[in-house]
Legacy VTK file of the C-alpha trace (Angstrom):
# vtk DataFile Version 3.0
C-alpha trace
ASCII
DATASET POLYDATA
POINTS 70 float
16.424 -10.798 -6.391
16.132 -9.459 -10.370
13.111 -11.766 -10.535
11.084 -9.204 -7.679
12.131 -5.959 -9.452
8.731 -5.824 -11.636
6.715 -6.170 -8.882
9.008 -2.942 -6.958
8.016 -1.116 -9.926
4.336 -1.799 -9.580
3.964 -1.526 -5.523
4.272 2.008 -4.832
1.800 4.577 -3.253
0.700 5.900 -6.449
-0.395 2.632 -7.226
-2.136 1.975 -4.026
-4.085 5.676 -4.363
-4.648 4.019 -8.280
-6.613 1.149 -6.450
-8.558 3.222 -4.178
-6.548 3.432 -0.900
-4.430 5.507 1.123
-1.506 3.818 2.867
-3.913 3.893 6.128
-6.242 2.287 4.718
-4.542 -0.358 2.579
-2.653 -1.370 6.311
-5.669 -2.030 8.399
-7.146 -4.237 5.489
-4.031 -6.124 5.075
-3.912 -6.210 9.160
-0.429 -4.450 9.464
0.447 -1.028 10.807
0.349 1.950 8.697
4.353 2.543 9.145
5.335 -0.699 8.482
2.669 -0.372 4.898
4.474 2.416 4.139
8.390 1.125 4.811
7.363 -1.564 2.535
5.794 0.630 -0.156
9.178 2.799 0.013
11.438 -0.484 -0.083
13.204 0.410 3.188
11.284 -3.064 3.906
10.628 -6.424 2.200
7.808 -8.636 3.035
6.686 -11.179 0.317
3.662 -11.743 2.247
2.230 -8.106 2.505
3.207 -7.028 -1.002
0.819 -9.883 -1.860
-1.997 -8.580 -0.037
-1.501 -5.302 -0.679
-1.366 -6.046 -5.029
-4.271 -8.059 -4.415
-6.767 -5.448 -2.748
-9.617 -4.514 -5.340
-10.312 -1.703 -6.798
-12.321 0.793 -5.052
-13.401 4.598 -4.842
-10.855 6.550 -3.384
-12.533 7.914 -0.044
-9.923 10.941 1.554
-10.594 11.528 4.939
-11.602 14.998 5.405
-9.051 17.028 7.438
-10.885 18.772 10.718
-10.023 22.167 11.520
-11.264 23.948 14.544
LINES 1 71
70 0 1 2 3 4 5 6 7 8 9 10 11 12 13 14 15 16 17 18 19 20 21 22 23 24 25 26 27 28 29 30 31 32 33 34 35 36 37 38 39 40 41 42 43 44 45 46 47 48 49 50 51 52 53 54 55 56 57 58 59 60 61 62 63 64 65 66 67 68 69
């Protein structure tokens, strides 16, 4: 398990917002749901195959979504 602690540095939310995403975003590209992203992203979660995608999503402008009020 030492040989994944790196990458636990790296993958984080911060990072994700770094590449251009929110965690909403970065789970419908990767296909997964936004909770499960995030579980991951906090390490409450493992998944070899999602922390793949998600350090492998390019760089883009972040786009917030605007917050409606009425």
């Amino acid at each position: 398990m030492n040989d994944s602690i790196p990458q636990e540095q790296t993958l984080s939310i911060t990072m994700l917002m770094a590449k251009g995403y929110t965690v909403a975003a970065a789970a419908r590209r990767v296909g997964r749901s936004h909770n499960h992203v995030r579980l991951i992203l906090l390490g409450e979660r493992r998944s070899k195959k999602i922390e793949q995608a998600l350090m492998a999503l390019p760089f883009r402008p972040l786009q917030l979504r605007e917050r409606v009020t009425h």
